[in-house]
N, C-alpha and C positions, 0 to 999 in steps of 0.2 A: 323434373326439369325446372329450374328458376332461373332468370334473367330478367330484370329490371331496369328503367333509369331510377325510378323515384327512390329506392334505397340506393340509388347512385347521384342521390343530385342532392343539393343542400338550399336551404335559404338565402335568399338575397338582402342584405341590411341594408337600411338607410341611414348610411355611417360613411366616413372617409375610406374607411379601409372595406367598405362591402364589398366591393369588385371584385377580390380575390375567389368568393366563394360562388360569383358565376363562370370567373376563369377558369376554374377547376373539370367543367363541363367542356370548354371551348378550349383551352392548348394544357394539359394537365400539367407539363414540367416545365411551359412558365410560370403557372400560380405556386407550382412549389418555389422555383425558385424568389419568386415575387414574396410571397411570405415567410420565406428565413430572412430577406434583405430584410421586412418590416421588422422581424422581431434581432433583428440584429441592431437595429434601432431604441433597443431598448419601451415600447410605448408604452403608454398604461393600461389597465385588465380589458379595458375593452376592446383595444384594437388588437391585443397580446391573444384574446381569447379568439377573437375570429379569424387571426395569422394561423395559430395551431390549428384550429379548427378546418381550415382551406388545406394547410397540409396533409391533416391526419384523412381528408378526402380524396387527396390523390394517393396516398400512401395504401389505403385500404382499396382501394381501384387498381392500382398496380400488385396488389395481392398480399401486399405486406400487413394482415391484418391487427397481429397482434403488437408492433410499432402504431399501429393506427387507433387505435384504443389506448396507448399511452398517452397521444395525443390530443383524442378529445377527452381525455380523464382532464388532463388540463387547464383544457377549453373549458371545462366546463368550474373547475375550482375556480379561474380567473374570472368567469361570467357573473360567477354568484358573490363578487367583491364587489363588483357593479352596482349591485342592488336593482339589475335590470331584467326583471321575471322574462322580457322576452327572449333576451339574450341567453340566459339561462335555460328556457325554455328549450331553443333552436339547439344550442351544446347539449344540453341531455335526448333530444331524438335523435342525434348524430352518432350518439355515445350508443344510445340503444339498438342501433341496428348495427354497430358494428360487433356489438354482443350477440344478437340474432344470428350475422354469418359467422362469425367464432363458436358457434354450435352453444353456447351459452343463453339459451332460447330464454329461461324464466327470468332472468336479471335484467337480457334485452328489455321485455316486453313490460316487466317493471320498471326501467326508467322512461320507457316513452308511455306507459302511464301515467307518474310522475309530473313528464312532459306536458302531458293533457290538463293533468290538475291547477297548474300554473298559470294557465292562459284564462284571464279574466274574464274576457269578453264570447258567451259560446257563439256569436255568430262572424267572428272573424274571419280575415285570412290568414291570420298567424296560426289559430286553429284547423284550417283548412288544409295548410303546409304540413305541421306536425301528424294530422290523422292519414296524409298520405305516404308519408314515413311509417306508421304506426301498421297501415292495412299492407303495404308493401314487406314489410315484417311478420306480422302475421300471416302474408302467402308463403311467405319462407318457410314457414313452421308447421306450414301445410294446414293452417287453419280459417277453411276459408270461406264460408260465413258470414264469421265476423269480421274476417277482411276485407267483403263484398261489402257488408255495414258501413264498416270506417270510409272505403272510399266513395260508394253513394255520395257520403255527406258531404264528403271533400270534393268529388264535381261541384257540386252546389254553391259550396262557401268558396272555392276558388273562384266560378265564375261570375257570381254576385261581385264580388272585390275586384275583378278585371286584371286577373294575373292570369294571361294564357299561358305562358311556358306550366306553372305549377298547376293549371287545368289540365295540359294533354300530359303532366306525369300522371296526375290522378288517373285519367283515362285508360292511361298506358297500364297502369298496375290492376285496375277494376277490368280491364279488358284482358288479361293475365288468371286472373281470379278466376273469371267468369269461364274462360277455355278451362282450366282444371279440374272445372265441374261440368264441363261437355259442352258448353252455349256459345258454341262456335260462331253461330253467326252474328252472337251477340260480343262476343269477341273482336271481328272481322268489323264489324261499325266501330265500337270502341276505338280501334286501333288508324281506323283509318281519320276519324275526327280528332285524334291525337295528332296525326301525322301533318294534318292540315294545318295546327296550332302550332307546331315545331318549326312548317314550311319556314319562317321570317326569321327566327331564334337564334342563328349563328350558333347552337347546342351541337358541335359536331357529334360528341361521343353520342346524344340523345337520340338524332338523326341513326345514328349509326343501331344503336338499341333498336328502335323503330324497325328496321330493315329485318333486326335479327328476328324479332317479336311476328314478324307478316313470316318467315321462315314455321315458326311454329303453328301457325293459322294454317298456313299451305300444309305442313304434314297434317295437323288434327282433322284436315278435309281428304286427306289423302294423294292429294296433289305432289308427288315425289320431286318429280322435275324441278318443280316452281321451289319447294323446299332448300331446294341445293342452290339455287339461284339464288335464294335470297342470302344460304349462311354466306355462300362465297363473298358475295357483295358486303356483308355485314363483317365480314373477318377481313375484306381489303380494307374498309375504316376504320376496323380496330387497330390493324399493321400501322397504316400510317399515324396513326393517335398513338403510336407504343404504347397501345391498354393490352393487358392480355386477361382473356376473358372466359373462364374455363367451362360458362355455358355455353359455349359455342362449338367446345370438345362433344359436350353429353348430349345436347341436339342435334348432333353430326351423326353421333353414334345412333341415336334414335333411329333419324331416315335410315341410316348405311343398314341396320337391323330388318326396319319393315320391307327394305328392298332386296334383305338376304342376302347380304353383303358384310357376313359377319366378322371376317380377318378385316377387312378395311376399319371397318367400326372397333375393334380392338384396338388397331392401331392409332387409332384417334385417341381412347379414351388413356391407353398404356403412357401416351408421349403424354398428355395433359395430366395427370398423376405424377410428371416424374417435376413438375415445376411448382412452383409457390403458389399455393392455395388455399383457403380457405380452409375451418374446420369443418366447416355445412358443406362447401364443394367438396374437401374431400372424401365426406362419407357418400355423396352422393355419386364422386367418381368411382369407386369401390363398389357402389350399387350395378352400374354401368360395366362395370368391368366382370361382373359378375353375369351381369344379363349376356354380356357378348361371350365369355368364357360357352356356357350354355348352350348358345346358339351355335358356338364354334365343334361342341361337342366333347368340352375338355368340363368334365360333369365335377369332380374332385375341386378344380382349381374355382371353378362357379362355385361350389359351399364355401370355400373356404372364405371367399373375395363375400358371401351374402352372408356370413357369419361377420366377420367384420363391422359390415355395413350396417350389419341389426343392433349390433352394441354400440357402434356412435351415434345410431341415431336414438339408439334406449338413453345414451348419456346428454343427447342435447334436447330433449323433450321431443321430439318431434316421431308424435303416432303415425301420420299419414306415411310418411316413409320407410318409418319401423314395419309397418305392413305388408309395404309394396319387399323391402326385403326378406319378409320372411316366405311371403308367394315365390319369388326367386327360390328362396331354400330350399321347399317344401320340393322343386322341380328338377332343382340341381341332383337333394339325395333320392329322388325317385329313379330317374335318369343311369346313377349310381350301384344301382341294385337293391334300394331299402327298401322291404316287403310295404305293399299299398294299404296293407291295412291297419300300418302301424303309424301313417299319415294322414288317416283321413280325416280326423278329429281335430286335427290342426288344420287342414285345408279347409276345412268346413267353416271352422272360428276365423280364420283368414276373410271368407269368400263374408259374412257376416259382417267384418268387422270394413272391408272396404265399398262396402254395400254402404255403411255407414258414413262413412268419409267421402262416397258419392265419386269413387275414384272412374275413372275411364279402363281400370282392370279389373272392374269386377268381375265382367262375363267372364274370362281368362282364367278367374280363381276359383267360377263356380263348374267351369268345363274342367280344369281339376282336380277338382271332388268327385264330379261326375265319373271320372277316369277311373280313379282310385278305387271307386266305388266298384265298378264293373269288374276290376281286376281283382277286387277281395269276393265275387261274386255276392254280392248284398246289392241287387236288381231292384229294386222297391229303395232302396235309399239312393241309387243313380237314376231312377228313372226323375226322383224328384230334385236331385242338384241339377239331372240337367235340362228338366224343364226349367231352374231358376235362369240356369245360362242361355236358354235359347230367350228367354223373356228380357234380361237383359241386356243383350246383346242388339237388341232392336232398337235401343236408344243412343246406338255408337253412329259418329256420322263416317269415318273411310270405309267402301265400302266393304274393303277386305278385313279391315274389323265385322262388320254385321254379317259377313260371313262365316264367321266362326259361332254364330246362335244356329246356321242350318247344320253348320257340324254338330252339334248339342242333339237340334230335330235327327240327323242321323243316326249317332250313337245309340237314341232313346229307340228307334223303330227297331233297329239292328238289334238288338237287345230284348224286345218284342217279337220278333219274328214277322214284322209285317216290311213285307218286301217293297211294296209300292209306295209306299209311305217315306223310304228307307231313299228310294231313287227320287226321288220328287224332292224332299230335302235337298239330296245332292244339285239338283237340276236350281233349285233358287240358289243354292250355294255359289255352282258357278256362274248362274248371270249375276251375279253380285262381283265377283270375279273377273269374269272379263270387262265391266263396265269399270274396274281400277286398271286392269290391263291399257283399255282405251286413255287410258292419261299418260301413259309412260311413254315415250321415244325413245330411248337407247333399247339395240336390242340386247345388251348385257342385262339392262332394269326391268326388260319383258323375261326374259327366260327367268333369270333370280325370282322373281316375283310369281312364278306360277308353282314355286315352293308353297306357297300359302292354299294350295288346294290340292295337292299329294292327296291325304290322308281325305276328303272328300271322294278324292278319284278311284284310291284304291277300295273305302267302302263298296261305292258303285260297281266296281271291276268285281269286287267279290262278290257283291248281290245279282250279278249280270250270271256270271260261271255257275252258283245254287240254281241259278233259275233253266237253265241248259239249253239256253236258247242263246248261238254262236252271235246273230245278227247282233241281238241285244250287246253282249260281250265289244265284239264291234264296235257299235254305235258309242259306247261310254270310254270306250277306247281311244278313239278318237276326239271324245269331245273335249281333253285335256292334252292333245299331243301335238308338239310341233306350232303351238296354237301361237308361241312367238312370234315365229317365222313367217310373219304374213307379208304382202307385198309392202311396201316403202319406196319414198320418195325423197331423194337427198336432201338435206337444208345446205344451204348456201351458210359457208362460216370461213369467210376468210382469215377469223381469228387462228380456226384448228389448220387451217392450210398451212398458215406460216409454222404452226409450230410441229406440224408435221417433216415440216421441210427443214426445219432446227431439230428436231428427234434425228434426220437421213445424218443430218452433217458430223453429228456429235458421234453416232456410232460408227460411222468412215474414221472419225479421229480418233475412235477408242480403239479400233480394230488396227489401225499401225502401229498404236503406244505399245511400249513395252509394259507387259502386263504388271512389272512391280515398280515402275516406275511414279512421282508424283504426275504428273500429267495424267497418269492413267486413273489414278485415284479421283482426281477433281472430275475426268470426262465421265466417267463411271456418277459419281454423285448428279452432275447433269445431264446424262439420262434417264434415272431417277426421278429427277424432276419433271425432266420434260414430260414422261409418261403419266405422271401423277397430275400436268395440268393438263393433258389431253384426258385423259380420263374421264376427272372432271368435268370438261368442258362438256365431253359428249352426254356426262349423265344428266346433264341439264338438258338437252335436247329437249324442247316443247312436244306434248303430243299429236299424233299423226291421224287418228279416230279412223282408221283404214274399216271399210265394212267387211266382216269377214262371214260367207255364204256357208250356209248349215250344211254338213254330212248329209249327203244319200248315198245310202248303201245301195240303190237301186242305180242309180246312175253310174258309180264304179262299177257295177257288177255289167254293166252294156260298155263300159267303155273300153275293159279288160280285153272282150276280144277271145282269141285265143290264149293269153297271158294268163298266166296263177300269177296273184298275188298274197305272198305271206305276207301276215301280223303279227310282230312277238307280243307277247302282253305277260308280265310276269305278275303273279298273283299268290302273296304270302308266300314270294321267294322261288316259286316254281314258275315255268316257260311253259305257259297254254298259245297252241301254235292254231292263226287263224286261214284257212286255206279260203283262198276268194278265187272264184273262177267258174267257168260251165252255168253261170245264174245261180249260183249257190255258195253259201259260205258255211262252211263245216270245221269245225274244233278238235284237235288231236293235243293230248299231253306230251309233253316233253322232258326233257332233263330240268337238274337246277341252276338256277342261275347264277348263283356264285360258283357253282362246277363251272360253267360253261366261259364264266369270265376267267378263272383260272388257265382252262385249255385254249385261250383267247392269247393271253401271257405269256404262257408256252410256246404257240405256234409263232408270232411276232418275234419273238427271243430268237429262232431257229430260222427266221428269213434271215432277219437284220446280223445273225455269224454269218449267213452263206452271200449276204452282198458285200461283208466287208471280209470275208475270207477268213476269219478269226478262229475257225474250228480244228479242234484236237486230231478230230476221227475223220478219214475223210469225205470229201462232200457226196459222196452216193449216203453214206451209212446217216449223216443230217439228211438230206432227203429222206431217208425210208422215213425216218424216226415222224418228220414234219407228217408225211402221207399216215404213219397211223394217227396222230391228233389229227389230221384230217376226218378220218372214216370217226372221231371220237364226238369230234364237233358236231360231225352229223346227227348222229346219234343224240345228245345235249338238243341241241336248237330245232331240229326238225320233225323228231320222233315217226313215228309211225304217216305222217303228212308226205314223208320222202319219196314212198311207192305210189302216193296219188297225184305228182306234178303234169303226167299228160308229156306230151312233147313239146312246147311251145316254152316262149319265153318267160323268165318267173321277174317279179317286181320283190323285194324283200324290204320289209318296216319294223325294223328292229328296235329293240328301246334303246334305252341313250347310254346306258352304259355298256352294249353291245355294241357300238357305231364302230370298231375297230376294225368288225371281223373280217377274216381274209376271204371271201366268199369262192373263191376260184379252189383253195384246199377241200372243199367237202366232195365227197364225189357226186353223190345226186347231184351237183351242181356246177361241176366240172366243167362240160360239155355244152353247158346250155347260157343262152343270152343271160346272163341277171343284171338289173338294175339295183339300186339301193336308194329307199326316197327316205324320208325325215317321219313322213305319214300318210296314209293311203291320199288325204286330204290334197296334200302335198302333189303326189304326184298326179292325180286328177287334173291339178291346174295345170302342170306344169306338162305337161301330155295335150291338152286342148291348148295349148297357145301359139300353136302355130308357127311357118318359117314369118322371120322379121327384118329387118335394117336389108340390108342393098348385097346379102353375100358376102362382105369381106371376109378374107382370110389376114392373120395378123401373126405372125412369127418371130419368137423374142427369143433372145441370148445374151442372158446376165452376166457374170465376169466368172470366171475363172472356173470354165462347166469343162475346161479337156475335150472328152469326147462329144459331151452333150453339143458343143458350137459346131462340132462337123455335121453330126445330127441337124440341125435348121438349116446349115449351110446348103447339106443334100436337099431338105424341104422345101428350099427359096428356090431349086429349078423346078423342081415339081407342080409347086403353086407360082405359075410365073407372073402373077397381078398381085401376089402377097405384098402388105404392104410387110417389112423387116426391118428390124432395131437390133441390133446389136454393136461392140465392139465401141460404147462412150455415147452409143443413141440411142441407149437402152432405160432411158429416165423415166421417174415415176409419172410427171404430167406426161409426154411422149405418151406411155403405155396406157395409160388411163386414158388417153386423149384417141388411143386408135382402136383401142378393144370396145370403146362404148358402143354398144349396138352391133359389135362385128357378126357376121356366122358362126364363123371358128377362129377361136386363138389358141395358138400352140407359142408356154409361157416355160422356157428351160430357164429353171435359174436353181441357184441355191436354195433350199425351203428350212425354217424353224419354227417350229411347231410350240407355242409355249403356255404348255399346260397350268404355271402360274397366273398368268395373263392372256386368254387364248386370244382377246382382239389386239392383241400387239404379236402374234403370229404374223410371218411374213415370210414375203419371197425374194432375194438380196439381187437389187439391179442397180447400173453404176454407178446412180445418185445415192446408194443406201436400200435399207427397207420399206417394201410398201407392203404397209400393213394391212390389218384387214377396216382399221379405220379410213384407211388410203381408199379401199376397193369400196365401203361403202358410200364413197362420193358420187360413183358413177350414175347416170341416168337412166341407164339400162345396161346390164351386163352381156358378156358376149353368149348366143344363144348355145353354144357347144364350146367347152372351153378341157385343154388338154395340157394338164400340173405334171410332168415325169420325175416332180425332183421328189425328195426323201421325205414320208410323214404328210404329204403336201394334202391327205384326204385325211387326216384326224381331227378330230373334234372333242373340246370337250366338256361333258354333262355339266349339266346346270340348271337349278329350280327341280322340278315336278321330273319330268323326263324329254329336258331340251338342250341342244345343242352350241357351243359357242365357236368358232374359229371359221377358217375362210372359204370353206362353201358353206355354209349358215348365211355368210352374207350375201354371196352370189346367187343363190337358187331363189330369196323374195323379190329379188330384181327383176328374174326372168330367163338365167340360164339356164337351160332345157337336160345337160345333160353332162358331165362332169366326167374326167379321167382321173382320177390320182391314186397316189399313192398311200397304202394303211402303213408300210413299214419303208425301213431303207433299202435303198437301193444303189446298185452296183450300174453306175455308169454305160461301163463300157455293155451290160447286158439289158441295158433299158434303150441302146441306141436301136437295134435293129427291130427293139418292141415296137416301139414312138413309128419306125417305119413302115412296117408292117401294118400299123394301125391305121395310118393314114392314108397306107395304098387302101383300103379295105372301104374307108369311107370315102373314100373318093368313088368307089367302085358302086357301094350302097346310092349316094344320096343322102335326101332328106326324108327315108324311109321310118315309119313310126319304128324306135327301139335298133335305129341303128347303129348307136352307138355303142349299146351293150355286145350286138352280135357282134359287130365289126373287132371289140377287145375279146371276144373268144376266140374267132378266128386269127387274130394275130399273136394269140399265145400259142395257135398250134405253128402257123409259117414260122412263129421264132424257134419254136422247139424241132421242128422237121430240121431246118436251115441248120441249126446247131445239134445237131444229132442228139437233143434231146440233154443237153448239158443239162448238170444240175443249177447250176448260176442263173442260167435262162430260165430255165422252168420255175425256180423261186423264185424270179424277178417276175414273170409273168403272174404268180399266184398274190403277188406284191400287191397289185393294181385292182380296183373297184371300180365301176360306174356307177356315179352319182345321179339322180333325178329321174327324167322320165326316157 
């Protein structure tokens, strides 16, 4: 990653024409065009030399580097007619670093040598200026040391001579140096006593640098939010300065990576690759686009993009990044299928060589070796790369970096055989973990982010199952699940209001256009947008440090009751089924897991023909077909735990790539109340929380539901204090403004589900969609909340094994208990469900688990009513209860 001003800024002369070379900092394409009137002018070498030179400064800023190096070539032949060593001087530092970002490293760094020999006086500030060019070049080249060197001296001799703007560049670049070599917080001062020197400067672009530069502080601390906060603010100063600035791409990509958000981060780096850049940017894009390729899973296209990147930076001299690409490679063709033992000897020279270079990836390259090593089974040479990695790794400051040294302590115990050793790692692992967790606010950046302790989790999980003790299993099961999903408290952002309510209006205008129309075209482009600056917006979201209270397995086991509660936990691909209930929790194996997703696929495929009629054979013979994947599911997910559920109501905590399953098709499950919570954790709370708000009932009908509107119509005499919205009163504030805190809402509308983007899932009401961004405004959610429209209960995985879309949002709020739907549904056979449902709770109360039994019983009155239609009875199998 490099970003700079000082290899962006140039000296100030005391000459007529010197003005132009601080303009170049403050409006850049007046001083261009201010310096072609000069040299349209005709002047003599020395004003001719510092005209070109101001140009070839905006010209190489706007990215046009190799135009920018004809220019100070120039500058600098015109300097040296002068006979004016300083002038001469200032043109060949200028020259040399636009050599440095032209991947031309050793020519660079020989003329601002050169540069250096020239200045008579070593205690000046003419020397002061060129060594901050000189060290700013040298961080380019990733050499940095001696970069740290040059600039020491140049704080020094800048601020002796009383030039603050060329103090806080110094600062800016030795504060730049210093994060590459880890010294964050010495970073963090540098950066801000730069900032302090810039305050007066009128240095827009410098300013703007500044912002970008506290961006990179914030990620090397781990601070995600504050990272995003800062590029955006740093890319609105670039926008309006028309700079474009392709460190602003590969630091984008950084964060968007560490928060496992690897399609976003490709798209950042792909677009800034396809515009004018640098030869040093663009092997470093190519680096970046490599790293993200990898992350994305696309292993081929990651070698080929780190192959690349390892021969331009082999052709511009620059080891430090030749390194960091071949780590990349080393991971890409592992990934690929290349046998580990025919890597290790390079990963090893790897982990050695940036051990050297003092990079912030060493742990990374020595956990690596580590890897490869175990895989070639050579345990005596993994036991000691990955003591190198757990050592360290203890000098990283995010803390989800220094969690990757207790992954090293795991592998190495795992590998030992010593089991306690093996959890205890895990266990510092994850409070390292959740203590990065507690910085994040969006809950996209909480779920994504618990990606980074999988492979901790599932050590644990499998050291838990060896040891045959269910609780344990349990306990480590939980300590990584749902752990997103914790309570929150809305931020007040009337910025994302408005442009929520500009997202409603755009897709109301998209959805009348004709689809090949231009109108539709442009509305299409500004949704688009709009979503990509709500997104943003919300990934900034500051952190919330909610306390989240430890698992006891003791306390669910009293709270249970008569209720079983299943655990799925799947372990090296297999479903270990955890039965909780009677003061005991007991272990039964199951099917596979990707069997069981399969039969999952299957069974949704075969609701969603029989709600929209679309089947060959007719709907008895789809019925049977569904009822055997029924009896098959069972079998898969439940195993031999199916004969010991007892009579009583079951709670079911499925992992996340099971959230789909149609729970009402299995038969041990047919008949009996089930709930569906996120995590046993999960439903604890949300089972203790008790009735709240004042009983409202709130009853909605979005546009164009057919029979769903008669549906609420019948409800509003039912509930005759409901408050009702429908038919143009059915708006996003309106509904958000009466569900807050309700009892019960019953919400018919349109649903879409979007597995691209799950928090721009929504439910379609007169004003548009209200998203799940929309739902997460609320202060509290409604305590029993009832979705009949299609898909309205999917969700989808993300990070470790966590959930995204719109009850993910509603259940940290506080809604107690959820209706919806896993597949589509057929209208006219979900109206007498929805009725049926709500005679039933009406009948119940605010009975513990009544909303689960209440949707049993009205899958039977639907199917008695309808003699047992097949439409009905797949509509009924449609439906899950969500929470407690």
């Amino acid at each position: 990653m490099t970003r700079s001003s000082p290899v962006n800024s140039d000296s100030q002369q005391r000459h007529p024409a010197a003005g132009l070379i601080p303009l170049t900092g403050v409006s850049p394409r007046a001083a261009l065009a201010a310096a072609r009137a000069v040299l349209a002018a005709q002047p003599g070498p020395h004003d001719a030399s510092i005209a070109h030179q101001a140009a070839a400064i905006v010209l190489r800023d706007f990215g046009d580097v190799r135009a920018a190096i004809g220019e100070f070539r120039v500058a600098v032949r015109l300097a040296r007619k002068t006979a004016d060593a300083e002038r001469e001087a200032d043109a060949l530092t200028s020259l040399g670093t636009a050599l440095v970002m032209a991947g031309r490293t050793d020519a660079g760094l020989a003329a601002l040598d050169e540069a250096v020999a020239k200045v008579t006086r070593p205690a000046s500030a003419e020397l002061g200026r060129i060594l901050v060019r000189r060290g700013g070049s040298l961080w380019i080249a990733g050499r940095y040391e001696p970069a740290r060197a040059d600039l020491r001296r140049a704080i020094s001799l800048t601020r002796q001579a009383g030039e603050p703007v060329w103090e806080a560049r110094a600062r800016t670049a030795a504060a730049l140096a210093d994060l590459a070599v880890g010294a964050v917080d010495r970073a963090e001062a540098g950066l801000a006593a730069a900032e302090a020197l810039f305050a007066d400067s009128g240095q827009l672009l410098e300013i703007a640098y500044g912002r970008h530069n506290r961006a990179l502080v914030a990620f090397a601390s781990g601070d995600l939010p504050a990272a995003l906060r800062h590029l955006d603010d740093a890319a609105a100063r670039y926008a309006e300065l028309d700079v474009v600035v392709p460190d602003a791409a590969l630091d984008r990509c950084a964060v968007l990576l560490a928060a496992g958000l690897p399609a976003d981060a490709l798209a950042a780096v792909e677009a800034a690759l396809t515009g004018r850049v640098t030869a040093t940017k663009k092997a470093e894009l190519q680096l970046a686009a490599a790293r993200t390729a990898l992350a994305a899973g696309h292993h081929d296209q990651s070698a080929e993009r780190a192959v690349v990147a390892r021969s331009m930076f082999a052709r511009q001299s620059r080891e430090w990044w030749r390194a960091h690409a071949t780590l990349v490679l080393i991971k890409a063709r592992l990934a690929a299928g290349r046998p580990p033992a025919s890597l290790l000897r390079e990963a090893e020279r790897t982990a050695i060589r940036l051990g050297e270079l003092r990079s912030d990836e060493t742990p990374d390259a020595w956990l690596l070796a580590g890897r490869l090593a175990l895989a070639a089974a050579r345990l005596a040479d993994a036991d000691r790369l990955l003591a190198c990695a757990a050592r360290s790794a203890r000098r990283r400051v995010p803390a989800f970096a220094r969690a990757a040294g207790w992954l090293a302590e795991a592998l190495r115990a795992e590998a030992a055989g010593h089991e306690t050793r093996l959890l205890t790692a895990c266990g510092r692992g994850f409070a390292l973990l959740e203590e990065h967790l507690s910085t994040l606010g969006a809950a996209e950046l909480r779920a994504h982010a618990t990606a980074h302790g999988a492979e901790l989790a599932e050590l644990a999980q499998r050291a838990a199952l060896r040891s045959g003790r269910p609780r344990l299993l349990l306990d480590w099961s939980e300590r990584w699940r749902a752990i997103a999903l914790q309570p929150l408290r809305p931020v007040a952002d009337p910025g994302l209001r408005a442009e929520l309510a500009a997202l409603r209006d755009v897709t109301i205008r998209l959805e009348k256009a004709h689809p090949d129309s231009f109108p539709a075209a442009v509305l299409h482009r500004e949704r688009l947008r709009l979503e990509a600056l709500i997104r943003a917006r919300t990934l900034r979201t500051p952190p919330l440090r909610a306390t989240v209270p430890p698992f006891d397995a003791d306390v669910l086991l009293a709270a249970l009751g008569p209720r079983r509660l299943i655990e799925l936990v799947v372990v090296d691909g297999d479903l270990q089924v955890l039965l909780c209930g009677d003061g005991a929790i007991r272990r039964y194996a199951a099917g596979s897991a990707a069997d069981a997703e399969w039969e999952v696929d299957f069974a949704r495929f075969g609701l969603n023909r029989l709600a929209r009629g679309s089947m060959p054979e007719p709907p008895d013979q789809c019925l049977a077909a569904l009822a055997e994947a029924g009896y098959r599911l069972d079998a898969l997910l439940l195993g031999a735990a199916r004969d010991q559920l007892a009579d009583g109501p079951v709670v079911i905590v499925p992992p996340g790539r099971l959230n789909a399953v149609p729970w009402a098709l299995l038969p041990s499950l047919r008949d009996r109340a089930v709930s569906v919570a996120p995590s046993a954790r999960a439903w604890l709370r949300a089972s203790q929380s008790g009735p709240f708000g004042d009983g409202r009932t709130v009853l909605v009908a979005g546009p164009g539901l057919g029979a769903a509107s008669a549906e609420v119509r019948t409800l509003a005499r039912q509930y005759r204090d409901a408050t009702v919205l429908g038919e143009g009163t059915a708006t996003t504030a309106r509904v958000l403004a009466a569900i807050d805190g309700a009892g019960l809402a019953h919400i018919a509308a349109h649903g879409r589900f979007r597995a691209d983007s799950p928090m721009f899932s929504s439910l379609r009401l007169d004003d548009g969609p209200m998203t799940v961004h929309d739902v997460e405004r609320l202060c509290r959610a409604p305590r029993r909340l009832i979705l009949p429209s299609c898909e309205s209960g999917l969700l989808a995985p993300a990070g470790a094994d966590e959930l995204l879309g719109l009850a993910s949002a509603l259940l940290p709020l506080g809604t107690a208990s959820i209706v919806a739907s896993v597949a589509q549904v057929n209208d006219a056979a979900a109206a007498p469900l929805m009725l049926a449902l709500h005679r039933r709770l009406q009948a119940s109360g605010q009975q513990p688990g009544a909303v689960a039994a209440a949707l049993r019983d009205a899958r039977a009155d639907a199917r008695q009513a309808t003699a047992d239609d097949p439409v009905m009875t797949a509509a009924g199998w449609s439906f899950i209860a969500l929470g407690a």
